[in-house]
C-alpha positions, 0 to 999 in steps of 0.5 A, a space after each residue: 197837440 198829441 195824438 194820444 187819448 186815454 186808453 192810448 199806450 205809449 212808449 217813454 225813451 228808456 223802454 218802459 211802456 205807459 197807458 194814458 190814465 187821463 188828460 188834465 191841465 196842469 201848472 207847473 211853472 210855465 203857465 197851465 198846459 194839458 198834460 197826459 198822465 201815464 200809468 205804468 204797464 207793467 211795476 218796473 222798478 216804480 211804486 204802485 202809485 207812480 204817474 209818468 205826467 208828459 206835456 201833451 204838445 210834447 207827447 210825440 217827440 217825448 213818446 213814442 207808439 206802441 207796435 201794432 200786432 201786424 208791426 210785431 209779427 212782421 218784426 218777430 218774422 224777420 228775427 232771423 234775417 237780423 245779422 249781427 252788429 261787427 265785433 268791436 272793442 267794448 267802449 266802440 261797442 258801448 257806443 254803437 248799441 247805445 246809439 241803435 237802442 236811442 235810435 227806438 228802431 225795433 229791428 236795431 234792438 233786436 239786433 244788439 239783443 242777438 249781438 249780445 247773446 252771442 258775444 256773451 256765449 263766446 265770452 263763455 266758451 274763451 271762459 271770460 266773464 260777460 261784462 255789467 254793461 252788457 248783462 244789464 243791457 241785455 237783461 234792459 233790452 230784453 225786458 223792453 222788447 217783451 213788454 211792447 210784444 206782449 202788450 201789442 200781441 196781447 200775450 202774457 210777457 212770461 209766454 213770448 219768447 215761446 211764442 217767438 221760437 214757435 213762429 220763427 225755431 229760434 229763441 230771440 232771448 
């Protein structure tokens, strides 16, 4: 059965941070099962009226919970202990963010986000363009990470990466 109840925010695989709006049964063609209805936190590129519908004896393998505030501060304190992932090729390199952001380890996105902002101002400097890839994953990353902050520190999403260079001197986007 799922740990989730209504008002419990979850976290689905691509990034995006949903709240339990209820827990009803539903028939989809596997016979009637419990299943939790998610709202959206925050609009992403969803209609207003969009429902996320996760079998809740499913939940924990499909979900996953949101930092808590100590989670969060304890990640937003070790920002600058984080090193870099190695340069690589683009297609190793693909492969290795896509593994460590599939991974759900908030220390490892953090990473691929640091990596990224870095690769993209050598691109800059060599005067060579920062690729699709990179940019929507970066832009992706960083939208996931200030999402689940600003829902487990209860600040608005526009206010955290100020909030992160007044903890630790350093912007992390």
């Amino acid at each position: 059965m799922s740990l989730y109840q209504i008002g419990d925010k979850g976290i689905d695989k691509r990034g995006r941070v949903f709240v339990v709006e209820t827990i009803q049964e539903k028939d989809f063609g596997a016979g009637p099962s419990d299943y939790l209805i998610m709202k959206p936190c925050f609009p992403y590129d969803l209609t207003p009226d969009y429902r996320f519908f996760v079998p809740a004896d499913k939940a924990n393998n499909i979900l996953h919970p949101v930092l808590t505030d100590s989670e969060a501060l304890d990640l937003i304190d070790s920002l600058n202990e984080l090193d870099l992932f190695p340069d690589l090729g683009p297609r190793e390199r693909k492969i290795q963010f896509q593994t460590a952001v599939s991974s759900g380890e908030r220390k490892d996105i953090c990473r691929v986000i640091k990596t990224l902002k870095a690769y993209r101002e050598k691109r800059k400097l060599e005067n060579k363009p920062f690729s699709d890839f990179d940019h929507r994953l970066l832009d992706s990353l960083v939208s996931m990470i200030g999402d689940e902050m600003s829902i487990a520190l209860n600040i608005p999403e526009k206010d955290i990466n100020d909030f992160i260079k007044e903890r630790t001197g350093s912007y992390l986007f």
